[in-house]
Structure formats: C-alpha cells, structure tokens
C-alpha positions in Angstrom: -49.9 299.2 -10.5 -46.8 297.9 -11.9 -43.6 299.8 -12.1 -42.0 298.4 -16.0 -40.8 301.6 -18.0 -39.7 305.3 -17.6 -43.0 306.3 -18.2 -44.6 304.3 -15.0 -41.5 305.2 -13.2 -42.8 308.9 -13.7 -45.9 308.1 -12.9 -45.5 306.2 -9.6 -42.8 309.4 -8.4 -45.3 312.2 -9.5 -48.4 309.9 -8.2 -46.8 309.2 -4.3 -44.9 312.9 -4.2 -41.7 311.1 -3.8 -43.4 309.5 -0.6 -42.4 312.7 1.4 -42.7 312.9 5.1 -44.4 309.2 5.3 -42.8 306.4 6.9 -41.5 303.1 6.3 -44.1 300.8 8.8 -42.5 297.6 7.8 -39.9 295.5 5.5 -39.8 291.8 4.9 -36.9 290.5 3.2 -38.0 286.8 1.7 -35.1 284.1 0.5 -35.2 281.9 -2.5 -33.9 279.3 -0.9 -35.4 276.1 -0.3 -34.5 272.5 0.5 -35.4 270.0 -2.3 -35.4 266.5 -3.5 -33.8 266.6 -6.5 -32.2 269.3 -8.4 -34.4 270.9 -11.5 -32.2 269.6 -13.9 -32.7 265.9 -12.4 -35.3 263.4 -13.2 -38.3 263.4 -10.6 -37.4 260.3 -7.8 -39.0 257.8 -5.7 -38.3 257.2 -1.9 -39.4 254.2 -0.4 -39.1 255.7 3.2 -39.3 259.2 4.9 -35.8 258.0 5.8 -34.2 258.0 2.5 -36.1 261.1 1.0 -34.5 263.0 4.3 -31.1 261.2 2.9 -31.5 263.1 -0.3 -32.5 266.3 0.1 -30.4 268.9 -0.8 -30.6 273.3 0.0 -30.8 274.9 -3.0 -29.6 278.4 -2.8 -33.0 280.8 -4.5 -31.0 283.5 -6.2 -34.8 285.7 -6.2 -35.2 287.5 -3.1 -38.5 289.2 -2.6 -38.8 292.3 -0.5 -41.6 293.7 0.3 -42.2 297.2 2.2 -45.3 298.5 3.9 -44.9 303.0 3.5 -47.5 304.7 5.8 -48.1 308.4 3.5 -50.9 311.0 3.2 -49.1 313.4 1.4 -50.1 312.8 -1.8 -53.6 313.4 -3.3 -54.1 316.1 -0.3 -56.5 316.5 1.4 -58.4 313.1 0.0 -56.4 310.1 2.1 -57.3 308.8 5.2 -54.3 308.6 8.3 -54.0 304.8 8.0 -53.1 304.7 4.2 -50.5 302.3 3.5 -48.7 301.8 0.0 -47.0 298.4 -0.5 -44.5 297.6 -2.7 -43.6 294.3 -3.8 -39.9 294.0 -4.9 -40.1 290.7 -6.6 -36.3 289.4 -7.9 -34.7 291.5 -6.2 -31.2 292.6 -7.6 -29.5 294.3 -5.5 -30.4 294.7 -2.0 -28.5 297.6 0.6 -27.0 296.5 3.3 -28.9 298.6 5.4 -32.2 297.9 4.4 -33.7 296.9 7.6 -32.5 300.2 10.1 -35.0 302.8 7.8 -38.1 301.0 9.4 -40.1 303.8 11.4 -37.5 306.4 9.9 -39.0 309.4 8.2 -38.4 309.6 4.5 -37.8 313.0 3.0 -37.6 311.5 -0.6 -37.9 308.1 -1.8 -38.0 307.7 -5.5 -37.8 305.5 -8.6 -35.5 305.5 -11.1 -34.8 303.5 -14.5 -31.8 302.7 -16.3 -31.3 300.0 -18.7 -34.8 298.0 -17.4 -33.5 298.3 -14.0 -35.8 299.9 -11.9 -34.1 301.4 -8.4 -35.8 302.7 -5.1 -33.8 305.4 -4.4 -33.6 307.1 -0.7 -32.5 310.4 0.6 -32.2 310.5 4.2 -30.5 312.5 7.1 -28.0 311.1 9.8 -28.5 313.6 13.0 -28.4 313.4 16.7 -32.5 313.7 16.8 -35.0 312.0 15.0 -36.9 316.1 15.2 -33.6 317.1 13.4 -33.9 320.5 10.8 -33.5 319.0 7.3 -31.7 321.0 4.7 -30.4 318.8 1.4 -26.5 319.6 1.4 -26.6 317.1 4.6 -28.7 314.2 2.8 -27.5 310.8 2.5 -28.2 308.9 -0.6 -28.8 305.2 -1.2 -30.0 302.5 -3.4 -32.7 300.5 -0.9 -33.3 297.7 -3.8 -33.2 297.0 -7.8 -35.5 294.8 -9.6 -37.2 294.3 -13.1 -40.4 293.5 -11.1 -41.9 295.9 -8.7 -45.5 296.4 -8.0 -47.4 299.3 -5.9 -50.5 299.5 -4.4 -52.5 301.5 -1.9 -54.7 300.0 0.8 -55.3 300.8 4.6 -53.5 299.9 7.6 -54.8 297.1 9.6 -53.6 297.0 12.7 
C-alpha cells in the first residue's frame, strides 16, 4: 500500500487506528551518500590500475535518505491480528527528518498519523514526556512532532520474525 493522496492518507489513518498503543520495534535511517568514480554529469573513465581509480574517487553527498520503521500494533482490525504483527513503513526521499527520530524506538505511541499538504505526506506523532514509561495519559500534556516528510511512503503488514 502506498501512501500518494488525501484519500490514501485517510485510508492508511482510519485503516492502522492511528497506530494506538503499538510500538515502534525498530528505525533505520539509510544515507544517499556514496563514493564514486566520476560525477553523473562526467563522461564514464578508464583506470589502468586499482591505484589510480582509488586516486579519483570522489563522496558524493545522496541528498535521498530512506527511513524505514518497523511498528509492532494489534489494535486495529480487533480481534483478527496475531501478537507479532508488524507494519513497515518505507520513507523513501525523505524530506525532512526530526532530530529525534531515533529516542521513540520501544516508546509507546498514543497517536501516530498521516497528514497531506501540498503532496507532502508527514508522519505525525503525539507523545508524552513523564517520569514513568506506566505514566496516566491525558492530551493537554501531549507532545507533538513531525517524525519524517516524503512524497514516497509505502506501508505494509507482515509478522515479526525474531
């Protein structure tokens, strides 16, 4: 399932129950970079040695970061999913990234949503800074922040594998 218009945005939030009271199992942040050769806009080279190709290779700085995020939810679709049901989401292009990203692993999400505005679709969190991880939830305390943006996110369910 790909996330492309209001309508799927809708879809996927209604769909997943705003992903309530699952968990985020797992986040991998993946650069663009890469070292090449030659620069796209250059002609294609040969190297006579290992040598010289080392002599000419150049980092070119990937401005598409891909995230990709592993939520562990049952409370959608009750009672028909299994304990180890695991959505992924595949942020591909990634525009704009929080800071943050990485400390919501293993947190508890009390809503996680999708939004759209001008072709930008955002994954929206609402979460709550306390003391305990058991704390008592009420929404005038929530906290909320853009995780990532994209044009390109895709969704799908599968199990856990451990």
């Amino acid at each position: 399932m790909k996330i492309q218009n209001k309508q799927d945005v809708y879809s996927v939030n209604d769909r997943f129950n705003h992903f309530h009271d699952g968990f985020i199992k797992k986040i991998s942040v993946i650069s663009g970079d890469e070292f090449v050769t030659e620069m796209p806009w250059e002609k294609k080279r040969k190297f006579k040695t290992n040598e010289e190709e080392l002599l000419q290779t150049s980092l070119l700085y990937g401005d598409k970061t891909t995230i990709e995020m592993a939520i562990c939810h049952i409370y959608y679709d009750w009672p028909n999913q299994p304990r180890n049901r695991v959505i992924s989401i595949r942020i591909n292009d990634a525009l704009k990234i929080a800071d943050n990203l990485l400390k919501f692993v293993g947190q508890e999400i009390f809503d996680l949503k999708f939004e759209i505005r001008r072709a930008v679709i955002s994954c929206v969190l609402v979460y709550y800074k306390a003391n305990s991880r058991r704390c008592v939830r009420t929404i005038k305390d929530g906290i909320k922040i853009v995780l990532f943006s994209s044009k390109n996110i895709e969704i799908k369910e599968t199990l856990w594998t451990k």
